[in-house]
Biopython code that builds the backbone (N, CA, C, O; Angstrom):
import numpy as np
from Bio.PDB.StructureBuilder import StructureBuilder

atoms = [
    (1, "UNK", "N", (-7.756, 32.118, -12.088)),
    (1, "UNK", "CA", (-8.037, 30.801, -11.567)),
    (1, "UNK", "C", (-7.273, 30.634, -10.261)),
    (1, "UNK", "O", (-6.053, 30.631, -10.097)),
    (2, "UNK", "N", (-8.264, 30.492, -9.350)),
    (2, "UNK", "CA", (-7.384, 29.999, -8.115)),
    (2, "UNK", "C", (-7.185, 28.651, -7.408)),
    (2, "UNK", "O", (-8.246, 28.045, -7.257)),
    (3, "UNK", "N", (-6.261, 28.124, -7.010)),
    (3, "UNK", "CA", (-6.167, 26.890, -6.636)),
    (3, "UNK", "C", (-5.961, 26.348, -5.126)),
    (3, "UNK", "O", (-4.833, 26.374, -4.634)),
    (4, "UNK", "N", (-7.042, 25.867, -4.419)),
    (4, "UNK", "CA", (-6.728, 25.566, -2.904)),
    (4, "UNK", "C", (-5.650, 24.758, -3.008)),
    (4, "UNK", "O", (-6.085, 24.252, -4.043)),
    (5, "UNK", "N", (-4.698, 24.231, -2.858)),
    (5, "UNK", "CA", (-3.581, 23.410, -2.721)),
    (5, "UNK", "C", (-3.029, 23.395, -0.809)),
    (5, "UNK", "O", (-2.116, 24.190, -0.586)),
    (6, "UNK", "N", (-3.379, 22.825, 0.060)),
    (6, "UNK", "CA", (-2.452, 22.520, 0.892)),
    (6, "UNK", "C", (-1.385, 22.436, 1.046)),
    (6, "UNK", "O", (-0.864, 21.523, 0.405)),
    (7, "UNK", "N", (-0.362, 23.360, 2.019)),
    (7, "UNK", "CA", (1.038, 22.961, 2.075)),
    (7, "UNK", "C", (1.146, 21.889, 2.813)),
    (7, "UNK", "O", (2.286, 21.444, 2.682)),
    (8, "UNK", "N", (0.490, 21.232, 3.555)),
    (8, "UNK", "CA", (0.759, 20.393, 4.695)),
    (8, "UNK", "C", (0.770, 18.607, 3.300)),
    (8, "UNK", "O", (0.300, 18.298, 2.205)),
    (9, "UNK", "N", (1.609, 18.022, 4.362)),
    (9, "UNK", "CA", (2.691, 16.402, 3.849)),
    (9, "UNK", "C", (1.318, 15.516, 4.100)),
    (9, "UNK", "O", (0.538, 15.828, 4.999)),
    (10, "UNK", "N", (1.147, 14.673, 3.452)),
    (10, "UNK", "CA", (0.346, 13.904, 3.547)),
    (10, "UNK", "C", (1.048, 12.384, 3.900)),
    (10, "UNK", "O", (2.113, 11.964, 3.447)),
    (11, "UNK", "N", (0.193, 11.740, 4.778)),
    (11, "UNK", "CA", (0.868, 10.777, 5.756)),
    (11, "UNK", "C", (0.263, 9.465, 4.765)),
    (11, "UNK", "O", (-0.866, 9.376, 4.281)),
    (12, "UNK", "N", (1.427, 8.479, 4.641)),
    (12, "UNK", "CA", (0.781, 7.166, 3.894)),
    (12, "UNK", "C", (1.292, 6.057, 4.129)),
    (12, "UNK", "O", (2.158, 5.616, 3.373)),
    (13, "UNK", "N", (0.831, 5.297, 5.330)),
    (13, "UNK", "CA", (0.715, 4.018, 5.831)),
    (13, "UNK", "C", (0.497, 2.658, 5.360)),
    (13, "UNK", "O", (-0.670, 2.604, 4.971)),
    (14, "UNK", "N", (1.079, 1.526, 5.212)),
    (14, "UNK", "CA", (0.736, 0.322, 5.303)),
    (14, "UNK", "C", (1.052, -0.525, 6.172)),
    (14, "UNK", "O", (2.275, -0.607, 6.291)),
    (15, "UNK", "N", (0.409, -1.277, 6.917)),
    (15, "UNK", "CA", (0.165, -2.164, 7.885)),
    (15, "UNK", "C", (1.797, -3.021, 7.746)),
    (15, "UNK", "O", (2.274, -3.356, 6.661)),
    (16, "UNK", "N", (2.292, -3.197, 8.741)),
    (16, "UNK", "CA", (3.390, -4.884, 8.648)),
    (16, "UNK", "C", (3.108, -5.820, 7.818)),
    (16, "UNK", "O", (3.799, -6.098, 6.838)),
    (17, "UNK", "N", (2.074, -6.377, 8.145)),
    (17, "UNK", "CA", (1.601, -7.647, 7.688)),
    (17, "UNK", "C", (1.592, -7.818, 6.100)),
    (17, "UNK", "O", (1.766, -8.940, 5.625)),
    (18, "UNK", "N", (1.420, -6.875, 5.403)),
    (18, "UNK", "CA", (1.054, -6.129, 4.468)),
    (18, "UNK", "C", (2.383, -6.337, 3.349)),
    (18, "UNK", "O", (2.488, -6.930, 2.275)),
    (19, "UNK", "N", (3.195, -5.633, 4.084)),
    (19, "UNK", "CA", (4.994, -5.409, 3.445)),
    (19, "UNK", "C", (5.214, -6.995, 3.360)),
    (19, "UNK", "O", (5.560, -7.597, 2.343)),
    (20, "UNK", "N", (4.943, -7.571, 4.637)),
    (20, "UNK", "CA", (5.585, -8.819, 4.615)),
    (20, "UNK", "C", (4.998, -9.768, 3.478)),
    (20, "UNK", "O", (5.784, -10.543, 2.934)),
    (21, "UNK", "N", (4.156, -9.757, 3.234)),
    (21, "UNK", "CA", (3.142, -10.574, 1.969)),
    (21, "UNK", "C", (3.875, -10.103, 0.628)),
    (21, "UNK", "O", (4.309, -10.759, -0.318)),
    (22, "UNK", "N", (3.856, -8.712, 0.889)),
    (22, "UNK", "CA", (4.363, -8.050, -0.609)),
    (22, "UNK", "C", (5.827, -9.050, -0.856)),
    (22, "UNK", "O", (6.084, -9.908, -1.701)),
    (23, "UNK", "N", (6.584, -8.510, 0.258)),
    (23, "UNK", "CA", (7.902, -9.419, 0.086)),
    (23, "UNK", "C", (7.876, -11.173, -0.486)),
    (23, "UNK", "O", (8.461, -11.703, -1.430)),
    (24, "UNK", "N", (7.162, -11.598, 0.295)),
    (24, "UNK", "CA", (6.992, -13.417, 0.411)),
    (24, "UNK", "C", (6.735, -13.107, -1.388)),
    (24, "UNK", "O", (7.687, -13.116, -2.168)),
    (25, "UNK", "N", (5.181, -12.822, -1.869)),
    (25, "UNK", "CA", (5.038, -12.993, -3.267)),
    (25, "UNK", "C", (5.759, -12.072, -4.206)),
    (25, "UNK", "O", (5.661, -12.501, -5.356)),
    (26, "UNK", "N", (6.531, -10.824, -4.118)),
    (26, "UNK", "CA", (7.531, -10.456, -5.026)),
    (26, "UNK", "C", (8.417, -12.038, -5.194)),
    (26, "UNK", "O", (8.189, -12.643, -6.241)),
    (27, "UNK", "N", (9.446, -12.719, -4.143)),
    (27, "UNK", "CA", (10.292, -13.345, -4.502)),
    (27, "UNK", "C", (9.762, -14.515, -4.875)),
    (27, "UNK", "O", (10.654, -15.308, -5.177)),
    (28, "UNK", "N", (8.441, -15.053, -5.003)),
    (28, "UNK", "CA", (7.815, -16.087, -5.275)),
    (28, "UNK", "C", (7.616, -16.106, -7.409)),
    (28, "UNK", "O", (7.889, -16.828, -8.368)),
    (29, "UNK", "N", (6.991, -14.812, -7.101)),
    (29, "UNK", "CA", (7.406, -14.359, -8.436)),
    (29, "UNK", "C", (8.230, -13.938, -9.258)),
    (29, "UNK", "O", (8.017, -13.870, -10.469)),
    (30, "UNK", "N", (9.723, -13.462, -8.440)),
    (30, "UNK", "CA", (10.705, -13.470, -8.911)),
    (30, "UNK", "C", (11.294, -14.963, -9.959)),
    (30, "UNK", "O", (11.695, -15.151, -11.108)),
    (31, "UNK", "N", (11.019, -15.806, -8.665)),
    (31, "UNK", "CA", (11.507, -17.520, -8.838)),
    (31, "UNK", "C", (10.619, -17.644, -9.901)),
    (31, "UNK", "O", (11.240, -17.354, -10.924)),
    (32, "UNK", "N", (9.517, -17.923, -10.144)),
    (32, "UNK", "CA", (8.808, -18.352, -11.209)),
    (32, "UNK", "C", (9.089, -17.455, -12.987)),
    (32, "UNK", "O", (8.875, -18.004, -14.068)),
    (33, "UNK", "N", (9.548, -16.160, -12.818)),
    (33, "UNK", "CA", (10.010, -15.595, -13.970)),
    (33, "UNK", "C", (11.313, -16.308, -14.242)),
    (33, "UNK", "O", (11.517, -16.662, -15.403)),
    (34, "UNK", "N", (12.451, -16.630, -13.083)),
    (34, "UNK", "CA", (13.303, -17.145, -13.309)),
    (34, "UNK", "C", (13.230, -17.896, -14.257)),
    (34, "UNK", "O", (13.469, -17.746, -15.455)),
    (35, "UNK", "N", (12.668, -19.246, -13.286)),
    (35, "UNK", "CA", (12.481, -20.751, -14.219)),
    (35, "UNK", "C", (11.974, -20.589, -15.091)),
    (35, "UNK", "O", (12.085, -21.643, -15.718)),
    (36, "UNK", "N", (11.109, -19.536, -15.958)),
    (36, "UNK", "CA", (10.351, -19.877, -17.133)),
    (36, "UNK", "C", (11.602, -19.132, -18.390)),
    (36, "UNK", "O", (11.600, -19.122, -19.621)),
    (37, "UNK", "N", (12.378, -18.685, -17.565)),
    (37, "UNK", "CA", (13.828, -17.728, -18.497)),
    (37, "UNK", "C", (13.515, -16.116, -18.651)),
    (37, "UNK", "O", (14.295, -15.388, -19.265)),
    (38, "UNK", "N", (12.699, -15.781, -18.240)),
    (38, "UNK", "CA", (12.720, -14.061, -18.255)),
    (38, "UNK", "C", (13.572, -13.220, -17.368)),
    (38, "UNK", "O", (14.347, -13.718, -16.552)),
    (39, "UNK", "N", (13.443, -12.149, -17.511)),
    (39, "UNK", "CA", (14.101, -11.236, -16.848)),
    (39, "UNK", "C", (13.138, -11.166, -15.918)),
    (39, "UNK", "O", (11.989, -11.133, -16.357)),
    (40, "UNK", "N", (13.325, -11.125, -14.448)),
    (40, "UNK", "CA", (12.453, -11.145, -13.245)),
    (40, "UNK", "C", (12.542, -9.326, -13.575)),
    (40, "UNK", "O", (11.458, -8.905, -13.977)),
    (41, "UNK", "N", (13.639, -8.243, -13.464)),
    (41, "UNK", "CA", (13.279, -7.169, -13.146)),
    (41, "UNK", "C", (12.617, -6.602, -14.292)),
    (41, "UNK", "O", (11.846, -5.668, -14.071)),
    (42, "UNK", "N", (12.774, -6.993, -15.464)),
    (42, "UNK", "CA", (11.930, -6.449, -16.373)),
    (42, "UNK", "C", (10.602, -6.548, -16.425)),
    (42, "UNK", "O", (9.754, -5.688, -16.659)),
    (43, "UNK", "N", (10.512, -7.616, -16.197)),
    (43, "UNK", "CA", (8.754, -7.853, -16.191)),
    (43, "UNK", "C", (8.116, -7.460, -15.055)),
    (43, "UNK", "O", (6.912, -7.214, -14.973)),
    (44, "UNK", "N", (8.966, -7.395, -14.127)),
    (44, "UNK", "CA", (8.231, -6.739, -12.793)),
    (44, "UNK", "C", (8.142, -5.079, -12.870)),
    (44, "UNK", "O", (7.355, -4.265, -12.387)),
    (45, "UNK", "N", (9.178, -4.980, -13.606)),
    (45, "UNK", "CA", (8.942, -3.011, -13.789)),
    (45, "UNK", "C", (7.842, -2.828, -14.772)),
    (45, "UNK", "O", (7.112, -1.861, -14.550)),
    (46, "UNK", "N", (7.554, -3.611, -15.889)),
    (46, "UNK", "CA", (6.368, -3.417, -17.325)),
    (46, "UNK", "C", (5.627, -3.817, -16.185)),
    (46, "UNK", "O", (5.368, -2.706, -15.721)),
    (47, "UNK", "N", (5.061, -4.702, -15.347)),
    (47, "UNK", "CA", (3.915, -5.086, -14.861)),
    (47, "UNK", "C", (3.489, -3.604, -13.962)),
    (47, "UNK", "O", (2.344, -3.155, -13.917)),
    (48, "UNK", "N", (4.611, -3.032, -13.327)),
    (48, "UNK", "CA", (4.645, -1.781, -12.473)),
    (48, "UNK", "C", (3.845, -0.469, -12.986)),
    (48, "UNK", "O", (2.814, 0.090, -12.611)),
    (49, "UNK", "N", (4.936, -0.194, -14.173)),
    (49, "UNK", "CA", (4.773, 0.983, -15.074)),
    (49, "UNK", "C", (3.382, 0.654, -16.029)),
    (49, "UNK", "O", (2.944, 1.658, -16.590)),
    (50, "UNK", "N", (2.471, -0.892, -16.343)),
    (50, "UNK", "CA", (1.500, -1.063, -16.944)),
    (50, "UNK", "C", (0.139, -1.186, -16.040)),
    (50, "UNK", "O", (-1.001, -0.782, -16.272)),
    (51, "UNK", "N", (0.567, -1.741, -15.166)),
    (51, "UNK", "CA", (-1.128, -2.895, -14.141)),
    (51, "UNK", "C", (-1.267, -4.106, -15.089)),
    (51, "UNK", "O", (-2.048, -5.007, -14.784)),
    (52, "UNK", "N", (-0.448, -4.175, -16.376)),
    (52, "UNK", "CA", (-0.971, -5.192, -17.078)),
    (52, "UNK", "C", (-0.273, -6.919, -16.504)),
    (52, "UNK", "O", (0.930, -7.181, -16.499)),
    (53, "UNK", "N", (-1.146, -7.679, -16.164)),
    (53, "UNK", "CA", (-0.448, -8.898, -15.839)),
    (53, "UNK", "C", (-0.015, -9.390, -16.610)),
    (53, "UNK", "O", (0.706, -10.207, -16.039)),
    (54, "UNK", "N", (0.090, -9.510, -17.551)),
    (54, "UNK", "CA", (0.256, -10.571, -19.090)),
    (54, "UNK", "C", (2.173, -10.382, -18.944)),
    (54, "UNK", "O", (2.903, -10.911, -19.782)),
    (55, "UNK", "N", (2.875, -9.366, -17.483)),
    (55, "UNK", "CA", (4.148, -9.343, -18.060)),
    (55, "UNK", "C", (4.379, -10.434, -16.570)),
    (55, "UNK", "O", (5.578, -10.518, -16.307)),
    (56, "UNK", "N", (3.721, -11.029, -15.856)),
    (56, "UNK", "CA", (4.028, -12.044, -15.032)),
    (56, "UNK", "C", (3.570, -13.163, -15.444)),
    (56, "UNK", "O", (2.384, -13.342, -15.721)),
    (57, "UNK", "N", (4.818, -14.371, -15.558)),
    (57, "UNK", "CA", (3.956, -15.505, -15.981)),
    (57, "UNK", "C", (2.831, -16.047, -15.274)),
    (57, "UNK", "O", (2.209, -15.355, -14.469)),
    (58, "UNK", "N", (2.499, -17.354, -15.543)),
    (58, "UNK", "CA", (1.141, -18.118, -14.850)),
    (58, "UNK", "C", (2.014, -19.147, -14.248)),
    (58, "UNK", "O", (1.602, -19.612, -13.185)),
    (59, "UNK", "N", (3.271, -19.655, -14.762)),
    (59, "UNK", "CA", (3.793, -20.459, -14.225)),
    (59, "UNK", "C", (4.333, -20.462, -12.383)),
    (59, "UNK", "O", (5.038, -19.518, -12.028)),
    (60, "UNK", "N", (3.945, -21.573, -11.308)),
    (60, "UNK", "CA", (3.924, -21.089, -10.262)),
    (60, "UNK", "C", (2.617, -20.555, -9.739)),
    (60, "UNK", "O", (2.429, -20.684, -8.529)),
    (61, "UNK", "N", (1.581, -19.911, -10.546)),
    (61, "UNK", "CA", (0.914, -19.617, -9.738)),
    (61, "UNK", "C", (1.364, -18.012, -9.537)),
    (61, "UNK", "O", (0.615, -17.407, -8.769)),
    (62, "UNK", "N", (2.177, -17.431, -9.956)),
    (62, "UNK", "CA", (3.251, -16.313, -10.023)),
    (62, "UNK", "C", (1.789, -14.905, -10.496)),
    (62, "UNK", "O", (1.576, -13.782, -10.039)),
    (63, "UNK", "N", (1.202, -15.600, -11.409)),
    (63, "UNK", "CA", (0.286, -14.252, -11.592)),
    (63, "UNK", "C", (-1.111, -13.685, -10.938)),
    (63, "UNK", "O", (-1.561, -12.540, -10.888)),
    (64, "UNK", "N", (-1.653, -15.032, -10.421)),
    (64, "UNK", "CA", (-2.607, -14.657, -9.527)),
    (64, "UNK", "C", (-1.885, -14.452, -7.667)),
    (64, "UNK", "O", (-2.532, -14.369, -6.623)),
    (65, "UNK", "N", (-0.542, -14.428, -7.840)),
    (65, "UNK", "CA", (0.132, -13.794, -6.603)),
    (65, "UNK", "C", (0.247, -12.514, -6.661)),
    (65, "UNK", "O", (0.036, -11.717, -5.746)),
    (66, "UNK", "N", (0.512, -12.341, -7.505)),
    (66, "UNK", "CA", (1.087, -10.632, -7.847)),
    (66, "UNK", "C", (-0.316, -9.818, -8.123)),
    (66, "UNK", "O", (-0.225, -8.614, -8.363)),
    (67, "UNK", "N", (-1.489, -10.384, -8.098)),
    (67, "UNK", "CA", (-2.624, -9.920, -8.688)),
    (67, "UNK", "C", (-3.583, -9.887, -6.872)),
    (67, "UNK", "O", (-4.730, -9.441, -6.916)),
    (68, "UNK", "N", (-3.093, -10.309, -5.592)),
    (68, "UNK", "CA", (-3.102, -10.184, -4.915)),
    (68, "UNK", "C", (-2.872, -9.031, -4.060)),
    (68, "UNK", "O", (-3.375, -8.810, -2.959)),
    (69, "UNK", "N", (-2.061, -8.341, -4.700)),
    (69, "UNK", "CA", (-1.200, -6.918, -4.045)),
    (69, "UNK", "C", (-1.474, -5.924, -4.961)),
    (69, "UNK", "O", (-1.368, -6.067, -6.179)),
    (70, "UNK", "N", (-1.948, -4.567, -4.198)),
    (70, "UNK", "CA", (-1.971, -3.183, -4.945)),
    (70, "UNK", "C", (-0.452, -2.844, -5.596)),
    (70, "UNK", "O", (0.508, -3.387, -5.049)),
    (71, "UNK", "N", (-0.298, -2.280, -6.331)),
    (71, "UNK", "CA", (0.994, -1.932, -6.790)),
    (71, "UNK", "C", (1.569, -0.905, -6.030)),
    (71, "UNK", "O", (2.760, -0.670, -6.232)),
    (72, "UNK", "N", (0.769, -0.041, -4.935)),
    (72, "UNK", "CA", (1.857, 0.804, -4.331)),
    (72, "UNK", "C", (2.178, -0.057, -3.025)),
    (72, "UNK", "O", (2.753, 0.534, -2.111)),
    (73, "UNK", "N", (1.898, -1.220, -2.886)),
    (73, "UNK", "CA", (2.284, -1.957, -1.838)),
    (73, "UNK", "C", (3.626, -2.570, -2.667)),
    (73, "UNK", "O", (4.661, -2.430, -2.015)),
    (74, "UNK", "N", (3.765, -3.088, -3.710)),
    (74, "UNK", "CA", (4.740, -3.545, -4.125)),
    (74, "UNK", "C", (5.681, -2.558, -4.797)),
    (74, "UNK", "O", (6.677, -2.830, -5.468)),
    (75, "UNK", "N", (5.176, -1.336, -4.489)),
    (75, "UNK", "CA", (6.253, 0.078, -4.992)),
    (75, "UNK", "C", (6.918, 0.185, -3.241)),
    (75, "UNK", "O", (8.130, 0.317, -3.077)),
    (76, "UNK", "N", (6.041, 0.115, -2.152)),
    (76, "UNK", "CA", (6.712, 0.509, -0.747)),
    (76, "UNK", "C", (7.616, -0.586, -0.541)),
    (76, "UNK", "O", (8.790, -0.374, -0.240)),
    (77, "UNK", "N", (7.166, -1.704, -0.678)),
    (77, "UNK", "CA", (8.104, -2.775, -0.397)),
    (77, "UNK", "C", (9.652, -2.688, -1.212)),
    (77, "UNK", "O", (10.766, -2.836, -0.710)),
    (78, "UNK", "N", (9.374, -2.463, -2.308)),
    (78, "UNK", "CA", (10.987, -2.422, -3.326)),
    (78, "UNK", "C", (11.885, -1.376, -2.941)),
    (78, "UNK", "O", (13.088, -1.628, -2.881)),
    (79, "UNK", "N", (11.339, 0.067, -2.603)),
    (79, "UNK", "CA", (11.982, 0.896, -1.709)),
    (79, "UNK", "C", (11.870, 1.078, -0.530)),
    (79, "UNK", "O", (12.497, 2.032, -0.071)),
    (80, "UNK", "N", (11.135, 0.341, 0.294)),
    (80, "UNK", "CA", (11.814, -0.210, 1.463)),
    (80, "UNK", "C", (13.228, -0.950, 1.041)),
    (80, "UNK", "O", (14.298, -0.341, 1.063)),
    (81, "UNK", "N", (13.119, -2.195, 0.693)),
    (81, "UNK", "CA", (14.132, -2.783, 0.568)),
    (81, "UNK", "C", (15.091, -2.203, 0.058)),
    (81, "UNK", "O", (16.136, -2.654, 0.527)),
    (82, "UNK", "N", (15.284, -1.290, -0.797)),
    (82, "UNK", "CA", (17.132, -1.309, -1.618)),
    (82, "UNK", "C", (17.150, -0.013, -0.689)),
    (82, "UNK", "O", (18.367, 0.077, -0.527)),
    (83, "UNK", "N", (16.587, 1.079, 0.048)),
    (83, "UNK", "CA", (16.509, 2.060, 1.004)),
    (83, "UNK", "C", (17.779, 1.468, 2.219)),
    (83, "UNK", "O", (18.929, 1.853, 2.428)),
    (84, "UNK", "N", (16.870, 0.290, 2.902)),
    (84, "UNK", "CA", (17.693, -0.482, 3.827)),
    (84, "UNK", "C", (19.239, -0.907, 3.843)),
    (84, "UNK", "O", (20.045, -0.810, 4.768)),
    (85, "UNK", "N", (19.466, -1.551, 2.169)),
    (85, "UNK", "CA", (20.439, -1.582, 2.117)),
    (85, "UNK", "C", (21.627, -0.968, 1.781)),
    (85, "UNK", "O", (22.783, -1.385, 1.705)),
    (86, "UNK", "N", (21.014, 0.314, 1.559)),
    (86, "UNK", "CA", (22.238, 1.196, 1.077)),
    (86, "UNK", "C", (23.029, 1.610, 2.472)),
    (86, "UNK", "O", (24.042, 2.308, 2.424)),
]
sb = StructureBuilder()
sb.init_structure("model")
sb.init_model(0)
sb.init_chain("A")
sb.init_seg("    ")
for serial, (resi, resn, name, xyz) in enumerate(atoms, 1):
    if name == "N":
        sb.init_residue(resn, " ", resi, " ")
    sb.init_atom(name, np.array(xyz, "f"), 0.0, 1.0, " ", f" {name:<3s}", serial, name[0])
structure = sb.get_structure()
């Protein structure tokens, strides 16, 4: 069995505008897990590791935000961010 596989890096882009949205509704939804008493990072990692929304509340408006964004936009954005700050 032989396998074409490319050595060459594959290039993967998202727009500014893009990150910046991800950011605005991550912390929008952060706040709304807050106030309802959950763990904001837990439910944002099950929502990550699932696609399932049922781990973001409705409260806020929090789940049809997050249902707005592909998840590797909200995977670039989170490592963007803790990347930056190290």
């Amino acid at each position: 069995m032989s396998w074409d596989v490319s050595e060459e890096t594959m290039m993967f882009k998202v727009q500014a505008e893009e990150v910046n949205q991800a950011r605005d509704i991550l912390q929008q939804v952060h706040e709304a897990l807050k106030e309802k008493g959950y763990n904001p990072i837990n439910q944002l990692v099950g929502y990550l590791l699932s696609g399932d929304p049922a781990y973001i509340t409705s409260h806020g408006n929090a789940r049809s935000l997050i249902r707005r964004l592909e998840r590797d936009e909200i995977l670039e954005e989170l490592v963007k961010s803790y990347l930056e700050k190290k």
